[in-house]
Every structure is written in structure tokens, then in C-alpha cells.
C-alpha positions as CSV (number, residue, x, y, z in Angstrom):
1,X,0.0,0.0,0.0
2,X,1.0,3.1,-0.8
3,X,1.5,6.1,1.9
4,X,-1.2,9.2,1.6
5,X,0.3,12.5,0.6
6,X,0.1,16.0,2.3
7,X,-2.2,18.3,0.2
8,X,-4.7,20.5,0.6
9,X,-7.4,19.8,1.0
10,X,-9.8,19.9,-2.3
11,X,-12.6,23.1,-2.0
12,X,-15.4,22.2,-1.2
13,X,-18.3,23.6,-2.9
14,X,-20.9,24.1,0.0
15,X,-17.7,25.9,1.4
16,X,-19.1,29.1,-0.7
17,X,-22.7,28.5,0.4
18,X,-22.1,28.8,4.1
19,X,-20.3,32.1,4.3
20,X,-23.7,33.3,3.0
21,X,-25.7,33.8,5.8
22,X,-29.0,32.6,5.6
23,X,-32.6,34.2,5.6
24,X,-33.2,33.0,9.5
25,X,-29.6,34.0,10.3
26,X,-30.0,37.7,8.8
27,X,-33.8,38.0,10.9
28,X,-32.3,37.0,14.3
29,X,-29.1,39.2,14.0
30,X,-31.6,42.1,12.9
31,X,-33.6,41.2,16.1
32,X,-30.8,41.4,18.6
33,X,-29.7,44.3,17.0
34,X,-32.9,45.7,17.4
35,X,-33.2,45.1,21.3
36,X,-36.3,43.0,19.8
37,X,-35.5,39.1,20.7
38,X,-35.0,40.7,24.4
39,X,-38.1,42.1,24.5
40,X,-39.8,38.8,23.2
41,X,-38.1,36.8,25.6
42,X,-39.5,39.1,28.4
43,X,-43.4,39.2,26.9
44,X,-42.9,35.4,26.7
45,X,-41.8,35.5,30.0
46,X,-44.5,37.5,31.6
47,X,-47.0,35.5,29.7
48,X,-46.2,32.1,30.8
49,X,-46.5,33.4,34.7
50,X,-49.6,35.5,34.1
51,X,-51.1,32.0,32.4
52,X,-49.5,29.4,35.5
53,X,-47.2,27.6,33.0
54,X,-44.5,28.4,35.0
55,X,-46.0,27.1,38.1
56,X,-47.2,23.9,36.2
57,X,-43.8,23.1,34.9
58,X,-42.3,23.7,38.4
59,X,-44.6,21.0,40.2
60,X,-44.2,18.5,37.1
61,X,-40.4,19.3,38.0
62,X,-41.1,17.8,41.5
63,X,-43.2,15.5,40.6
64,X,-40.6,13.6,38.4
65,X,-37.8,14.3,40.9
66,X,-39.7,12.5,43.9
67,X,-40.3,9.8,41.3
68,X,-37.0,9.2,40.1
69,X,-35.6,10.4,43.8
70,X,-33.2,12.9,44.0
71,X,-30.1,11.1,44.1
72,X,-30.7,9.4,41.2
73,X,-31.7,12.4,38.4
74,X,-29.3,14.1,36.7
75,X,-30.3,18.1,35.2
76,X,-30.5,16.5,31.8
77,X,-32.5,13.7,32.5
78,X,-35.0,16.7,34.2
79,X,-34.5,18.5,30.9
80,X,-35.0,15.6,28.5
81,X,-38.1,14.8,30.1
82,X,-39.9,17.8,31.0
83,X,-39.3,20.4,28.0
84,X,-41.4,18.2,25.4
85,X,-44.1,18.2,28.1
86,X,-43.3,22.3,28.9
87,X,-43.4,23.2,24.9
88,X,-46.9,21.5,24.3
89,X,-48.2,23.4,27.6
90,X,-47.6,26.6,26.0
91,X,-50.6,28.5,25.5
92,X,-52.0,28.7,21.6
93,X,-53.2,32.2,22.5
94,X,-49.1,32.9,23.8
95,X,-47.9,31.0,20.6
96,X,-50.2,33.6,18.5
97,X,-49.3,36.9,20.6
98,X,-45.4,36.1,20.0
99,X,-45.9,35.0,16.3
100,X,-47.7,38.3,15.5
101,X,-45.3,40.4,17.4
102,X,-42.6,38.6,15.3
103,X,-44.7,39.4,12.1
104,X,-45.2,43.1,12.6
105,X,-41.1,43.3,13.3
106,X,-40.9,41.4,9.4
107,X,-42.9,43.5,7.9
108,X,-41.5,46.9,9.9
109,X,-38.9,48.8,8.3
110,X,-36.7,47.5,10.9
111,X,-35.8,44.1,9.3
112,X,-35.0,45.6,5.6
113,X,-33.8,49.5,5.7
């Protein structure tokens, strides 16, 4: 068998592609530059504790840690488990608050000067 030879490697094609930043890349650098994504984050926030979600999650959170017991429950076992359950507890009328908040920011001169 013959021995492999140092070269460089061959360009790659996608290569070009990925310096291109993409459509979802371009809106969420646009939101954090716009102070927007924190101010989602917070509505979300306040929404979930207004609603109990937060509350819900936290006893669900206890609930699975006396089951398992305490000694025997790592964080990412807690997080495996609960944020499937936590995601479809989320209020459609939250969902539908943040997604048109997100829609007016599209369509808002903000996104494309």
C-alpha cells in the first residue's frame, strides 16, 4: 500500500454557500440588534407566569424528581423529560401573541432599511 500525501485539502463547494448567511440567520441578527428578541423573551416570559405555566412546569419538576428520587436524576434527565411536556403546555393564544409580534417586526422597516 501506498502512503497518503500531504495536500490541501480539495474546496469544497458548499464551502461558498455557508459564508452566506441565511434568511433565519439575517432576521435574528436584525432582532438582537434591534433590542427586539429581548423584549420577546420578556413578553414570553410575563406571559407564561400570568397564564401558570411556570407554576405547572415547576410541580411537574417535582413531581418527576420525587419519582425518580433525587439522588438518582441528573439536570439532563430533568431537561429531557420535562421540555417536550413544557413546549406543548404553552398556550396557543401565547404562541399567537409572540408570532404576531414577530410578524409586525418582518414587515417593519426595521428588518430591511
Amino acid at each position: 500500500m501506498r502512503a497518503s500525501v500531504n495536500r490541501p485539502p480539495t474546496p469544497d463547494v458548499n464551502n461558498d454557500k455557508e459564508s452566506e448567511p441565511t434568511l433565519q440567520e439575517i432576521i435574528n441578527v436584525k432582532l438582537i440588534e434591534s433590542g427586539e428578541k429581548e423584549r420577546l423573551k420578556e413578553l414570553l416570559r410575563e406571559r407564561l407566569i400570568e397564564c401558570g405555566w411556570r407554576d405547572e412546569l415547576k410541580a411537574q419538576c417535582r413531581a418527576f424528581t420525587r419519582k425518580k428520587g433525587r439522588a438518582n436524576i441528573t439536570v439532563d434527565d430533568l431537561v429531557r423529560t420535562i421540555t417536550p411536556k413544557g413546549r406543548a403546555m404553552v398556550p396557543d393564544n401565547v404562541k399567537a401573541e409572540l408570532l404576531q409580534r414577530i410578524r409586525t417586526f418582518l414587515l417593519s422597516d426595521a428588518l430591511w432599511p
